[in-house]
PAZAPA-4460 file (N, C-alpha, C; in steps of 0.05 Angstrom, whole numbers, plus 32768, in hexadecimal, padded with zeros to 4 digits):
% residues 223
    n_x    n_y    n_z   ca_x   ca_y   ca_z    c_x    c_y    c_z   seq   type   mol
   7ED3   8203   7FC2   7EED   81F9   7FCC   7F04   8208   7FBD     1      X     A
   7F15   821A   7FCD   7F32   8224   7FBE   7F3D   8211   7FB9     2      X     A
   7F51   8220   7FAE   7F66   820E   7FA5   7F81   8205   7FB3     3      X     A
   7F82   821C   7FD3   7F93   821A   7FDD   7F88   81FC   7FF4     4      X     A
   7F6A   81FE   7FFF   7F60   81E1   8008   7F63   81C4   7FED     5      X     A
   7F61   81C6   7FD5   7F63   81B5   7FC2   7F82   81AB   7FCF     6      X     A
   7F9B   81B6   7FD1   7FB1   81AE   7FC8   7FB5   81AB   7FE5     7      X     A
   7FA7   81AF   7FFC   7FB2   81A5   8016   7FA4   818D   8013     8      X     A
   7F91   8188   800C   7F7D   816E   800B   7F90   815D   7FF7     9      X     A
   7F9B   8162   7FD9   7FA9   814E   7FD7   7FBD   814A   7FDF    10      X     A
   7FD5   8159   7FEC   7FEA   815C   7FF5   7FE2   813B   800E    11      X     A
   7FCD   8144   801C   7FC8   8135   8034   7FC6   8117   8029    12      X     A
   7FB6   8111   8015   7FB1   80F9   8004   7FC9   80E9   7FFC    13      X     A
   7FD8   80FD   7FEE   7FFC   80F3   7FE5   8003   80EA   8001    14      X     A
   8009   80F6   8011   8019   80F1   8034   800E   80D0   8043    15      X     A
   7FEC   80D9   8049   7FE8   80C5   804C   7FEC   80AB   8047    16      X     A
   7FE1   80A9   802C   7FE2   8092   801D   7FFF   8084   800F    17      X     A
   800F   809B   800D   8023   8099   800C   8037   8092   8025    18      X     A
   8032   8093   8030   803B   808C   8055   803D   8073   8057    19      X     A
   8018   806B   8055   8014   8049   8055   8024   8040   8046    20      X     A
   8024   8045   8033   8028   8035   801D   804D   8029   801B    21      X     A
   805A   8045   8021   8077   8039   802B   8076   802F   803E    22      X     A
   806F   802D   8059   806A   801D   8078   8066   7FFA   8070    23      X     A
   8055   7FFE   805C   804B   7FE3   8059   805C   7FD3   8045    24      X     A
   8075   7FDC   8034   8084   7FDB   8031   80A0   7FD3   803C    25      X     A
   809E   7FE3   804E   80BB   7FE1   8064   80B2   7FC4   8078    26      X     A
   80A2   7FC1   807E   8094   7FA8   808D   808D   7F97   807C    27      X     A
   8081   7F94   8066   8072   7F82   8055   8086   7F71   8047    28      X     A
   80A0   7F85   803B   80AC   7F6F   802D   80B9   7F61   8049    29      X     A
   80CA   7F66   805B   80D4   7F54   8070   80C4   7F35   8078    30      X     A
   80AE   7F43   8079   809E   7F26   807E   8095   7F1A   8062    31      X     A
   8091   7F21   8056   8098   7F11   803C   80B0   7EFF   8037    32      X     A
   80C6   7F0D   803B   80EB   7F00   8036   80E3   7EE7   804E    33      X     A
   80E1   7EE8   8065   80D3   7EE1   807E   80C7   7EC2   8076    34      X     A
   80B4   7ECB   806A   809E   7EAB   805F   80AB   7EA4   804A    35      X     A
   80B5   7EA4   8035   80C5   7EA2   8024   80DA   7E86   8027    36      X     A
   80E6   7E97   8044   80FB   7E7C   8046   80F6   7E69   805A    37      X     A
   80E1   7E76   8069   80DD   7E6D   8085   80C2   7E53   807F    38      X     A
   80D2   7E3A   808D   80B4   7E27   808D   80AE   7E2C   80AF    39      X     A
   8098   7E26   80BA   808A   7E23   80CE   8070   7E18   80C7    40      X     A
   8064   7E0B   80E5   804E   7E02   80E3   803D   7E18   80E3    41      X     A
   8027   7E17   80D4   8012   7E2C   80D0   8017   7E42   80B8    42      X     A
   802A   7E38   80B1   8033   7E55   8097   8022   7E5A   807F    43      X     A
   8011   7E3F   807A   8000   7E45   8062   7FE3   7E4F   8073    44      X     A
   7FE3   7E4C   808B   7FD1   7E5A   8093   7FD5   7E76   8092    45      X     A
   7FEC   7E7F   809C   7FF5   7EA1   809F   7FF4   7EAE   8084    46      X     A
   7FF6   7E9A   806B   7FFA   7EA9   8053   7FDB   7EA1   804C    47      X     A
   7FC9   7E93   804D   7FB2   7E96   804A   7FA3   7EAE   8056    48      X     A
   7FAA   7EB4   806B   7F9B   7ECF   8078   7FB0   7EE5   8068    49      X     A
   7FC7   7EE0   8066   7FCF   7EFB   804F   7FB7   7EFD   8038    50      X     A
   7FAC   7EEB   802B   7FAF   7EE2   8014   7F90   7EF1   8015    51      X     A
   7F8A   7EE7   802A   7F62   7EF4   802F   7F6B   7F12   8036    52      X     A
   7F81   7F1B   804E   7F7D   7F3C   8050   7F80   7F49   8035    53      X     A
   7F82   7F3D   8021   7F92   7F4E   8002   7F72   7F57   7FFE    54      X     A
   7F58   7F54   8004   7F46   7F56   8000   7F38   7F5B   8015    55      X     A
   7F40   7F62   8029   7F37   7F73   8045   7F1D   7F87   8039    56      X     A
   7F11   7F92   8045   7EFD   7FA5   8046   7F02   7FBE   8051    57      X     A
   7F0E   7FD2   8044   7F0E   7FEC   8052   7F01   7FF2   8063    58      X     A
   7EE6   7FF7   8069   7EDC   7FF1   807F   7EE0   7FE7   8092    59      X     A
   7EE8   7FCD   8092   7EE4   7FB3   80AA   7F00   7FC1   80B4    60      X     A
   7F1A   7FC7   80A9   7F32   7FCD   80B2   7F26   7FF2   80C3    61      X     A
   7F19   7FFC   80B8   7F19   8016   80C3   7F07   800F   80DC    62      X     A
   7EF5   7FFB   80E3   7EE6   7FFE   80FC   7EFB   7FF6   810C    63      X     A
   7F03   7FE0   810A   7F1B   7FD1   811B   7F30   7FE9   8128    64      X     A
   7F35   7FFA   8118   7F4A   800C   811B   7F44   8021   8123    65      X     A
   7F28   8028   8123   7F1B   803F   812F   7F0C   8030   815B    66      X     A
   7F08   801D   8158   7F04   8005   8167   7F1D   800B   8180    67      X     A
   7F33   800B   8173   7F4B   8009   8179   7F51   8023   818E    68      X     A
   7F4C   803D   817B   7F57   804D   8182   7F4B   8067   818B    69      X     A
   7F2D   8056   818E   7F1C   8067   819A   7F1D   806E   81BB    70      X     A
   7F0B   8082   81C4   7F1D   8092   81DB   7F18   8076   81EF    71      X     A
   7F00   8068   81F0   7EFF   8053   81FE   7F0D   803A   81FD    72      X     A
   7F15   803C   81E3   7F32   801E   81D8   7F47   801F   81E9    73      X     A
   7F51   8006   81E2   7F69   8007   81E9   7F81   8016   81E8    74      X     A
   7F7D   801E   81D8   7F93   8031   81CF   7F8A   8055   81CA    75      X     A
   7F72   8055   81D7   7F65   8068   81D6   7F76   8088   81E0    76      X     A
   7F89   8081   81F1   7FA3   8093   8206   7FAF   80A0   81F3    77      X     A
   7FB3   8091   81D9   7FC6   80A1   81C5   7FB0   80B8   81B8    78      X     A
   7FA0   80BB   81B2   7F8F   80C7   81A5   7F99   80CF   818C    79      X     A
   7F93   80BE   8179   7F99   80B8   815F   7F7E   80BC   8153    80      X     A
   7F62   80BD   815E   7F4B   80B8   8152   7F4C   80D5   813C    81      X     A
   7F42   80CC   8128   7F43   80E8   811E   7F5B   80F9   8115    82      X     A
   7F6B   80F3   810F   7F8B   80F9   810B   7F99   80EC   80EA    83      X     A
   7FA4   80F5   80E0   7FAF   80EF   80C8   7FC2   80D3   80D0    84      X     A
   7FC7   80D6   80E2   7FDF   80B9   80EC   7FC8   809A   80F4    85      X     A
   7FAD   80A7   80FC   7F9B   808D   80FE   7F91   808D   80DB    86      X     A
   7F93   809A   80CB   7F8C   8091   80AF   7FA6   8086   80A4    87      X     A
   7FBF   808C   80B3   7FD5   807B   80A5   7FD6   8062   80AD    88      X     A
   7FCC   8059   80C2   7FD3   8042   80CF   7FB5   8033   80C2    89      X     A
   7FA1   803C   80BD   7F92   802F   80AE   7F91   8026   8094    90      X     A
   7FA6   803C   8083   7FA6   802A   806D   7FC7   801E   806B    91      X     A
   7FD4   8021   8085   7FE2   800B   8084   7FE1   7FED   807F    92      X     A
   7FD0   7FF1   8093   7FBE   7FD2   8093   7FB6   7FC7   807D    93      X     A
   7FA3   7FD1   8070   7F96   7FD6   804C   7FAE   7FBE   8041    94      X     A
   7FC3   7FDA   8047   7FDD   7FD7   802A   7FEC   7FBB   8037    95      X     A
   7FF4   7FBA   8049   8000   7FA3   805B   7FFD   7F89   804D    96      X     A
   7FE6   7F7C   8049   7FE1   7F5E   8041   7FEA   7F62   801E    97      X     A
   7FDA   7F74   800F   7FEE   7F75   7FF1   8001   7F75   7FF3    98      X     A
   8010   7F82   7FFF   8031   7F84   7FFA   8041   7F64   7FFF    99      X     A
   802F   7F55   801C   8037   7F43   8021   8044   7F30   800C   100      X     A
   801D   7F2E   8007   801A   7F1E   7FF2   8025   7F20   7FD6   101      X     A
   8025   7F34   7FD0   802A   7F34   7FB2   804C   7F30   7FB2   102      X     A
   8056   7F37   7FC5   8071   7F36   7FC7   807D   7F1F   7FCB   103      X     A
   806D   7F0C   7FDF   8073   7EF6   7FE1   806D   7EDA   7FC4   104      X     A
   8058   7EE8   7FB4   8058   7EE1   7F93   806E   7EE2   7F87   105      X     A
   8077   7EF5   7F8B   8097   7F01   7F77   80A9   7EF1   7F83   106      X     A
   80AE   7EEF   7FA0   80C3   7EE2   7FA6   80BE   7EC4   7F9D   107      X     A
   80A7   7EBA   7F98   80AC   7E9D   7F97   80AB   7E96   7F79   108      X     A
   80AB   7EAD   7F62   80B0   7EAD   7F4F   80D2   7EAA   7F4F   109      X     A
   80DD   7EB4   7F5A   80FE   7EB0   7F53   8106   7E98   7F4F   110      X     A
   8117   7E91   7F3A   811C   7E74   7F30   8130   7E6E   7F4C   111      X     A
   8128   7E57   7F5A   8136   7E52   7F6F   815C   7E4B   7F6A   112      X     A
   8163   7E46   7F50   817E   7E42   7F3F   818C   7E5B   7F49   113      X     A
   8180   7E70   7F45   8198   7E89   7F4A   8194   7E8C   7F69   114      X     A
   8189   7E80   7F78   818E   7E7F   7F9E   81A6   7E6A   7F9A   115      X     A
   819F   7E52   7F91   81B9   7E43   7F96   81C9   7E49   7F8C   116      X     A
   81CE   7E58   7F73   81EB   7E61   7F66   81FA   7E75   7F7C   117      X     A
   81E6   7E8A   7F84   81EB   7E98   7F97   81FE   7E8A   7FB0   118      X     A
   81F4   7E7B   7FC1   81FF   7E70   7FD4   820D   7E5D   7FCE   119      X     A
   8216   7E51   7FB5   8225   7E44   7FAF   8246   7E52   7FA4   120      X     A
   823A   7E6B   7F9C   8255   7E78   7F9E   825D   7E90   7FBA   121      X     A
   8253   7E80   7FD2   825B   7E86   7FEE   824A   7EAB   7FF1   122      X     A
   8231   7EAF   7FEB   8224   7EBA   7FF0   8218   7EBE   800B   123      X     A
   8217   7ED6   8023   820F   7ECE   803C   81EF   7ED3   8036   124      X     A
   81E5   7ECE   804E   81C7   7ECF   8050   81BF   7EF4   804A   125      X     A
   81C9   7F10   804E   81BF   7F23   804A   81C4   7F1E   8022   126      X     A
   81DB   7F1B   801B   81E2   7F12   8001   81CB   7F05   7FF6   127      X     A
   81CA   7EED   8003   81B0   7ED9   7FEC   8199   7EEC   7FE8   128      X     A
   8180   7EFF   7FFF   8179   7F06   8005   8172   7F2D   7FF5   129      X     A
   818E   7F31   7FEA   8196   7F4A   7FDC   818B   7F40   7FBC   130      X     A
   8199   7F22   7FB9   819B   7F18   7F9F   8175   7F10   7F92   131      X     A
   8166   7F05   7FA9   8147   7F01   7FB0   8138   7F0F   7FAA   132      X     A
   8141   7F2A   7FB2   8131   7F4C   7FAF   813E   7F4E   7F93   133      X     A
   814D   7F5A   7F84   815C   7F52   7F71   8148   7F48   7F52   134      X     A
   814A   7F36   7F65   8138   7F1C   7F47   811D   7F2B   7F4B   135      X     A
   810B   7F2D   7F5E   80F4   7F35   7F64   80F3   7F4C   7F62   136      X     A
   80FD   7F5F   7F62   80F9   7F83   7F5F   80E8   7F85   7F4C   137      X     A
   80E1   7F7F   7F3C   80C0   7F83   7F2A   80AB   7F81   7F3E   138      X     A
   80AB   7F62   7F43   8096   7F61   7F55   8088   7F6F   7F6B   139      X     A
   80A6   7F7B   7F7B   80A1   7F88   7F92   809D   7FAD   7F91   140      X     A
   8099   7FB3   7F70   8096   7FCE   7F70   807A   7FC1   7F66   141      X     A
   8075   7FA8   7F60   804E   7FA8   7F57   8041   7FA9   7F73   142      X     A
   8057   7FA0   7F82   803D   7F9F   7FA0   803D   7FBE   7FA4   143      X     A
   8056   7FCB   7FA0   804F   7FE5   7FB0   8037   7FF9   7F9F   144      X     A
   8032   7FF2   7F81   802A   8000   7F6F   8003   7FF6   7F77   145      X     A
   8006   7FD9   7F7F   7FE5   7FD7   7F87   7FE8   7FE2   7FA3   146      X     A
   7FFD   7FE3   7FB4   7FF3   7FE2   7FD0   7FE7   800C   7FD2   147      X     A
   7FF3   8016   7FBB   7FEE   8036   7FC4   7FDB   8036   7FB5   148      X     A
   7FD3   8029   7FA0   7FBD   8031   7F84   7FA5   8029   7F9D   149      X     A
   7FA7   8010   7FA8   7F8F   8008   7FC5   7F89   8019   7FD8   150      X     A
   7F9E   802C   7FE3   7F98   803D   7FF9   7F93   8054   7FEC   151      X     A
   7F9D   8068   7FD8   7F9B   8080   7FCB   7F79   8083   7FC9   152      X     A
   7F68   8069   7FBC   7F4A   806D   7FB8   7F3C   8062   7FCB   153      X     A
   7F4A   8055   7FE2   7F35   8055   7FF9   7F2E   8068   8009   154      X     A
   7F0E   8061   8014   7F05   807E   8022   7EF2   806D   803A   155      X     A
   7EE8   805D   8037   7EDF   804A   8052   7EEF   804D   8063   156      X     A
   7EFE   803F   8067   7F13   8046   8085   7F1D   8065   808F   157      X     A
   7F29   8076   8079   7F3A   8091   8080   7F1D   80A0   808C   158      X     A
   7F08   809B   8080   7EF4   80A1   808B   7EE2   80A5   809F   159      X     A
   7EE8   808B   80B2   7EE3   807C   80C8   7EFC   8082   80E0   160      X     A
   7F0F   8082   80D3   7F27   8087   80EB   7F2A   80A8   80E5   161      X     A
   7F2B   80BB   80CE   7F2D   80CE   80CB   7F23   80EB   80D4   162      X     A
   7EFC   80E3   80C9   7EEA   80E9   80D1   7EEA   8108   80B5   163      X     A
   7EF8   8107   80A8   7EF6   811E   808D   7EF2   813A   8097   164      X     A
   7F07   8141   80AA   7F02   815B   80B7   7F12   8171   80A9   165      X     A
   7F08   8186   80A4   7F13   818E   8090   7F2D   81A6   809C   166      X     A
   7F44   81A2   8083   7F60   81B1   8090   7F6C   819A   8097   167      X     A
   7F68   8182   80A8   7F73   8172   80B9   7F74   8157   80AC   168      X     A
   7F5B   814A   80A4   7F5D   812D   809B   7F4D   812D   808C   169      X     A
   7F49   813E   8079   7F36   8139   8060   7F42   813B   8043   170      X     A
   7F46   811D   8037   7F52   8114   8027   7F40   8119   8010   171      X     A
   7F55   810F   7FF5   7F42   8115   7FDC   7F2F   8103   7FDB   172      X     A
   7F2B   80E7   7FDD   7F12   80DB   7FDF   7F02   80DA   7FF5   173      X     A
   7F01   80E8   800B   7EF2   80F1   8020   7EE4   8106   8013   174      X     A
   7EF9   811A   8008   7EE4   8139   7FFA   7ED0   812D   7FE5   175      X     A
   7ED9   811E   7FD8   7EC9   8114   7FC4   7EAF   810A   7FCD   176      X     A
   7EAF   80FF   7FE9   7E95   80ED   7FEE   7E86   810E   7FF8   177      X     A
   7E93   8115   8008   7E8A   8134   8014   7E82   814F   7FF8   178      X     A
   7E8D   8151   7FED   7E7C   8164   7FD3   7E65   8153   7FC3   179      X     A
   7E71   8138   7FBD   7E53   812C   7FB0   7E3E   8131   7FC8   180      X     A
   7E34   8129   7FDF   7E25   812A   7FF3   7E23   8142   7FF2   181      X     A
   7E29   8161   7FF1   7E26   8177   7FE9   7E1C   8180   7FD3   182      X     A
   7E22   8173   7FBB   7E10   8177   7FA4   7E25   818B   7F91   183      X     A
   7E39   8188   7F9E   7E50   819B   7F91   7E5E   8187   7F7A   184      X     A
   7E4E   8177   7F67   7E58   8169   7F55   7E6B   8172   7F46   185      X     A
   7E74   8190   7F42   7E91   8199   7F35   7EA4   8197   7F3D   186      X     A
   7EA3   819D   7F52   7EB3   8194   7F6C   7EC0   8176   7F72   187      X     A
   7EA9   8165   7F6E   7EB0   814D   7F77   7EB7   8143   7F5B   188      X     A
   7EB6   8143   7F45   7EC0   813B   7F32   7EE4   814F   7F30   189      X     A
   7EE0   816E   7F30   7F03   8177   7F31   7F12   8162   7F46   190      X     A
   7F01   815A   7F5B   7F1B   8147   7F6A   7F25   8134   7F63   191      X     A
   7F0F   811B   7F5A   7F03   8104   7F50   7F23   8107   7F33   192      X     A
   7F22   8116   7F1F   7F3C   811A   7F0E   7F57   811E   7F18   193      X     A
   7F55   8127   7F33   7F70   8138   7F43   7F74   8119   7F49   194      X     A
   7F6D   810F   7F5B   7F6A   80F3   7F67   7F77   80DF   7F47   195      X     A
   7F6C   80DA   7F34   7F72   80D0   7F22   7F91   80D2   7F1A   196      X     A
   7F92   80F0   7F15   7FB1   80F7   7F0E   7FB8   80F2   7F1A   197      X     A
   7FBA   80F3   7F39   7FD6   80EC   7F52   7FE0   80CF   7F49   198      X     A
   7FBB   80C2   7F45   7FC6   80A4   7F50   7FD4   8095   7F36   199      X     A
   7FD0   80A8   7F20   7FD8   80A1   7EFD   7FF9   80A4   7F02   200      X     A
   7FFB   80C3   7F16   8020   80C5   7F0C   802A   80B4   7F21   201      X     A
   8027   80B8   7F36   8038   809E   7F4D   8039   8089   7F3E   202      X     A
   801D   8072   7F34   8025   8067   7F25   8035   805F   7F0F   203      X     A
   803A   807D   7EFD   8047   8080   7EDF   805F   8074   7EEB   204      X     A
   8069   8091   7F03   8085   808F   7F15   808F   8071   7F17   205      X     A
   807C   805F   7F29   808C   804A   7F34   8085   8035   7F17   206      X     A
   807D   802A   7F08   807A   8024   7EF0   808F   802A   7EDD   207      X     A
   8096   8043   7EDC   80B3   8047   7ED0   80CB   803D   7EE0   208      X     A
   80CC   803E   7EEE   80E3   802B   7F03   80DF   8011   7EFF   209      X     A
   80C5   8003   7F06   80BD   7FE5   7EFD   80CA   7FD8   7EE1   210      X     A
   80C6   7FF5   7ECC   80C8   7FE0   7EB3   80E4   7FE9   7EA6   211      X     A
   80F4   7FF3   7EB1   8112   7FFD   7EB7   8121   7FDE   7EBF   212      X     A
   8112   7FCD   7EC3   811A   7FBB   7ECE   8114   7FA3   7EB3   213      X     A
   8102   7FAA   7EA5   80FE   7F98   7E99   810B   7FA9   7E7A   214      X     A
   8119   7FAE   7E71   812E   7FBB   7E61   8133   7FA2   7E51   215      X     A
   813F   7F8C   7E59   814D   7F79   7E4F   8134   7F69   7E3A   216      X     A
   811C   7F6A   7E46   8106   7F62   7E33   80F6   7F6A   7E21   217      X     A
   8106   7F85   7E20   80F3   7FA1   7E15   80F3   7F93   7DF4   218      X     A
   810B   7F8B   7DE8   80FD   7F81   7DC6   8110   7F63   7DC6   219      X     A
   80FA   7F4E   7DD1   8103   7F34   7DCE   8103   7F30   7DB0   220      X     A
   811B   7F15   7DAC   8119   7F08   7D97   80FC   7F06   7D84   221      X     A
   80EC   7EFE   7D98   80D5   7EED   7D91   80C1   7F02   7D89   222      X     A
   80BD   7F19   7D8E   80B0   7F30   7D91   80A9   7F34   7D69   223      X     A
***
């Protein structure tokens, strides 16, 4: 394996997973803010099935999605099978219920005191809502930091909707399963560390933003 296939293979890994991972983001916190304020009948049901997808099966999401978008599916017309956009939409899914969830954690950590101070000093609803994200911005860079650390090392689904074709949809934990099964153990270990570093600095990245936030606690009293 060159080095010019090494850096399209991770280049592809970053994109992908990186794709999901903001998508599920842009959707995830909304319906989070969503359940948050919103009562309805059935809501601890809807957040119970968040609560179980946080533990979905890569697999079970990649048949469904391959199911989906296979030439005989329903959605078979678009021909996504096999395409970098059917591995985004798979570990959309993945990332989708963490973000929910974890986000909807953070929000119900906010001391409900600074909502009413808020609207008590004539705060509109995008306002309260600005002030919500605000208090919670720790929390909601932890969902994004599990929802990519979850999709970056999955290989069951990108696999299944992917198919590890190489040039096109063969990611760093796809090559990995593909050189071990080859016996190219140098190989599959140089990726196996490549894979490590990506998912160490994204992380370092959004972790340094996270604890940017926590400044004010950096040397308590009590410490």
């Amino acid at each position: 394996m060159n080095l010019k296939e090494i850096l399209e293979i991770t280049w592809l890994s970053l994109t992908v997973s990186g794709s999901a991972a903001v998508l599920s983001m842009l959707v995830g916190l909304p319906v989070a803010i969503f359940l948050y304020f919103r009562r309805f009948p059935g809501k601890k049901f809807v957040v119970t099935l968040i609560n179980t997808g946080m533990g979905l099966p890569p697999v079970v999401v990649g048949l469904f999605v391959a199911l989906l978008f296979w030439r005989s599916g329903p959605l078979g017309f678009l021909q996504l099978m096999y395409t970098p956009a059917a591995m985004i939409i798979a570990q959309f899914i993945i990332a989708l219920p963490l973000v929910v969830g974890l986000s909807l954690a953070a929000l119900e950590q906010v001391d409900p005191d600074v909502l009413l101070q808020a609207r008590a000093l004539g705060a509109s609803g995008f306002q309260l809502i600005a002030v919500l994200l605000k208090e919670a911005r720790m929390g909601q860079l932890a969902a994004i930091i599990a929802a990519f650390g979850a999709v970056i090392s999955e290989v069951g689904a990108v696999l299944m909707v992917g198919g590890n074709l190489k040039g096109y949809t063969r990611v760093l934990t796809t090559a990995i399963v593909q050189e071990t099964r080859m016996g190219n153990f140098r190989s599959a270990v140089s990726l196996a560390l490549i894979l490590l570093a990506l998912s160490f600095l994204v992380n370092w990245f959004l972790t340094s933003i996270q604890q940017k936030g926590a400044n004010r606690w950096k040397n308590p009293s009590w410490k």
